[in-house]
Structures are given as C-alpha cells and as structure tokens.
TIBARO-52946 format. One record per residue (C-alpha): residue number from 1; chain; x, y, z. Coordinates in Angstrom, 2 decimals, padded with zeros to 5 digits. Example, Ala and Ser with C-alpha at 12.3 -4.5 7.8 and 13.67 -1.06 7.14 Angstrom:
<pts>
+------+------+---------+---------+---------+
| bati | lopa |       x |       y |       z |
+------+------+---------+---------+---------+
|    1 |    A |  012.30 | -004.50 |  007.80 |
|    2 |    A |  013.67 | -001.06 |  007.14 |
+------+------+---------+---------+---------+
</pts>
This chain:
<pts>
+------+------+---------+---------+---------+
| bati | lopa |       x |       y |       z |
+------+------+---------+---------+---------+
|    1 |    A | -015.95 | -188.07 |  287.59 |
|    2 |    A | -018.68 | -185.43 |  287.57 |
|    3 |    A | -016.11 | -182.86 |  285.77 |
|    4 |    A | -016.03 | -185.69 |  283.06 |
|    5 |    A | -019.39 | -186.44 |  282.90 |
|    6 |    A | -020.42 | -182.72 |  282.16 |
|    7 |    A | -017.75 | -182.39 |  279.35 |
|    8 |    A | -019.34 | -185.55 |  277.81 |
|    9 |    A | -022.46 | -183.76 |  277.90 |
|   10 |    A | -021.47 | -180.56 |  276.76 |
|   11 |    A | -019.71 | -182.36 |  273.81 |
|   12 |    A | -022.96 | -184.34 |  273.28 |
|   13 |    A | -025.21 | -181.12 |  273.39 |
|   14 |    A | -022.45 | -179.33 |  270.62 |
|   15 |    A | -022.44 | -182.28 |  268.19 |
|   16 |    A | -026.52 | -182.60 |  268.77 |
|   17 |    A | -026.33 | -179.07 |  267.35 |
|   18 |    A | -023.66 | -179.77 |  264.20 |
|   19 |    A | -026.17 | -182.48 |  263.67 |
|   20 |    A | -029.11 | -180.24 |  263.37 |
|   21 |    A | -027.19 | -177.50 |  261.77 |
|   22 |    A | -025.71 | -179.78 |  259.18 |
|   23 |    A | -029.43 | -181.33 |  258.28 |
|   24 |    A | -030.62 | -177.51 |  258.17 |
|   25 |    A | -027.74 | -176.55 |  255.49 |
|   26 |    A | -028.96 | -179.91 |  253.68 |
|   27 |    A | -032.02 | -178.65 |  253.39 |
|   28 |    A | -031.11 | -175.44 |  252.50 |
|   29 |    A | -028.45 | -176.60 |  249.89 |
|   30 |    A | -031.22 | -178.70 |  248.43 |
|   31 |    A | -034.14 | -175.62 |  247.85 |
|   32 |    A | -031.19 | -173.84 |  246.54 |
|   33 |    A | -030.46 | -176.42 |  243.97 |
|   34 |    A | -034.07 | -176.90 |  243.17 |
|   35 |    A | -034.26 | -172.78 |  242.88 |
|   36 |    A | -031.49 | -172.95 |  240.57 |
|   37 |    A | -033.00 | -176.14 |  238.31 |
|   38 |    A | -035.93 | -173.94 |  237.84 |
|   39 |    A | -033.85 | -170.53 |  237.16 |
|   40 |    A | -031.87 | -172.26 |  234.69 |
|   41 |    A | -035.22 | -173.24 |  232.82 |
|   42 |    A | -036.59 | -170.18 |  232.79 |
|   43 |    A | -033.34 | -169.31 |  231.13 |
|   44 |    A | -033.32 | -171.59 |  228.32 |
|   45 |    A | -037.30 | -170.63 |  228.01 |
|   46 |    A | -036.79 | -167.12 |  227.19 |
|   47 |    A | -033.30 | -168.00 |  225.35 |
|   48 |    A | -035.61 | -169.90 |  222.77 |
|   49 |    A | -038.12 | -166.84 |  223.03 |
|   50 |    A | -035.29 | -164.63 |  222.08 |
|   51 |    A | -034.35 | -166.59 |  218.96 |
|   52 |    A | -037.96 | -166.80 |  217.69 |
|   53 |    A | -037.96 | -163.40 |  217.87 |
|   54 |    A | -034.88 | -162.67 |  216.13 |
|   55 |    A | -036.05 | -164.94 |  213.13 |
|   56 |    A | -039.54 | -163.01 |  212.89 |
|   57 |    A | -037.28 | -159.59 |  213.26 |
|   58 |    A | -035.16 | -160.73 |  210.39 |
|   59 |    A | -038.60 | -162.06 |  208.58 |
|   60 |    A | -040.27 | -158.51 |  209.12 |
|   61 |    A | -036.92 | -156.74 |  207.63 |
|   62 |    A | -037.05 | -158.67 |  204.96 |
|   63 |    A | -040.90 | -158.28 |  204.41 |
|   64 |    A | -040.43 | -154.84 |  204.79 |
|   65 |    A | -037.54 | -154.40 |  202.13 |
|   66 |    A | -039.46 | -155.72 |  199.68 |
|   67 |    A | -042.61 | -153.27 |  200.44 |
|   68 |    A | -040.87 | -150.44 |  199.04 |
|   69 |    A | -038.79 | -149.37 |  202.65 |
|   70 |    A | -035.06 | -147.70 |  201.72 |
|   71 |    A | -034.03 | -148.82 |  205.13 |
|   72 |    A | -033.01 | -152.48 |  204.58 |
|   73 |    A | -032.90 | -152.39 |  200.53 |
|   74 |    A | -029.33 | -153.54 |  200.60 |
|   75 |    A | -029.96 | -156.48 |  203.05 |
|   76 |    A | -033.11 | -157.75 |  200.79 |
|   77 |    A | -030.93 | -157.66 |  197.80 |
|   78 |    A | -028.21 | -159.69 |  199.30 |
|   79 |    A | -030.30 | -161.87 |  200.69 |
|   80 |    A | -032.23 | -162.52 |  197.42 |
|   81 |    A | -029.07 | -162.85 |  195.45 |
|   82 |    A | -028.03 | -165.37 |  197.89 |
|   83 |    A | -031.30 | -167.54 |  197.14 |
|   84 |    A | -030.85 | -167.01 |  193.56 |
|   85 |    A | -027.63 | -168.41 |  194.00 |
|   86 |    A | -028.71 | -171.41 |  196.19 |
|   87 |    A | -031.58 | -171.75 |  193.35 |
|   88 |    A | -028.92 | -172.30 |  190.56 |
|   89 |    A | -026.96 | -174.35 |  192.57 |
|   90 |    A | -029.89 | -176.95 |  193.23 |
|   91 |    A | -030.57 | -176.55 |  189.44 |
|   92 |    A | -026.99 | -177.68 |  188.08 |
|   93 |    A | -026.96 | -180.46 |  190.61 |
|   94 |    A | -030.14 | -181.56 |  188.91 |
|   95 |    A | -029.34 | -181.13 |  185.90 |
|   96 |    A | -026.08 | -183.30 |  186.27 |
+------+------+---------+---------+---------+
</pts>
C-alpha cells in the first residue's frame, strides 16, 4: 500500500505543477495578447500619420510647382488639367 500511496502523491505533486504551469502560460498568453492589442494600435496610429503626411507631401509638390520649381512642372500641369476637366464636367451636368 505505501508503494501506492507515494505514486498517488507523486502524481498529485506533478499535476499540482501542470496546474500552476498552465495558470502561469495563461497569464503569460494574456500580457502577450494585451502587448499585441496595443502594438497593433500603435500601428494603425502611425499608418494614419503616414497618410497625412503623404497628402501634405503631395500638397507641398504641388505648392511648389506652381512657385516657379522645374522639378514637378509636369505633375502640376496634369494635375491642373485634371481639375479643369472635373470643372467642365460639373459645368455640363449643370447646365443640362
């Protein structure tokens, strides 16, 4: 009986220590989750940062252009013949 008795306890004393293990991993798994909840909002943070800036880069190109540089002539001029364009087309559909 006592040879029984100590695997009982020996099988107690392992699955006392899965238990503590597994509620250690828990929390572990749950920081981790919470790490990645705030990584992944710091992400789309600076992903909106990033398009802000590309809109006043485009802006200041534009702005640019039309201040006399030779770099980004091209760009200005498509760009205003595109507005021109949208212009007219807001005209006829007034006009109709």
């Amino acid at each position: 009986m006592s040879v029984i008795a100590e695997i009982i306890d020996t099988l107690e004393n392992k699955i006392e220590k899965l238990f503590v293990k597994t509620n250690c991993l828990e929390k572990n798994n749950q920081g981790l989750k919470i790490e990645l909840a705030q990584a992944i909002q710091i992400i789309q943070t600076q992903s909106q940062e990033i398009d802000a800036l590309k809109s006043q880069y485009e802006t200041l190109k534009i702005a640019n252009a039309l201040l006399g540089s030779e770099d980004n002539k091209r760009d200005t001029k498509l760009k205003i013949n595109s507005l021109i364009r949208e212009i007219d087309y807001c005209i006829a559909q007034l006009s109709d």
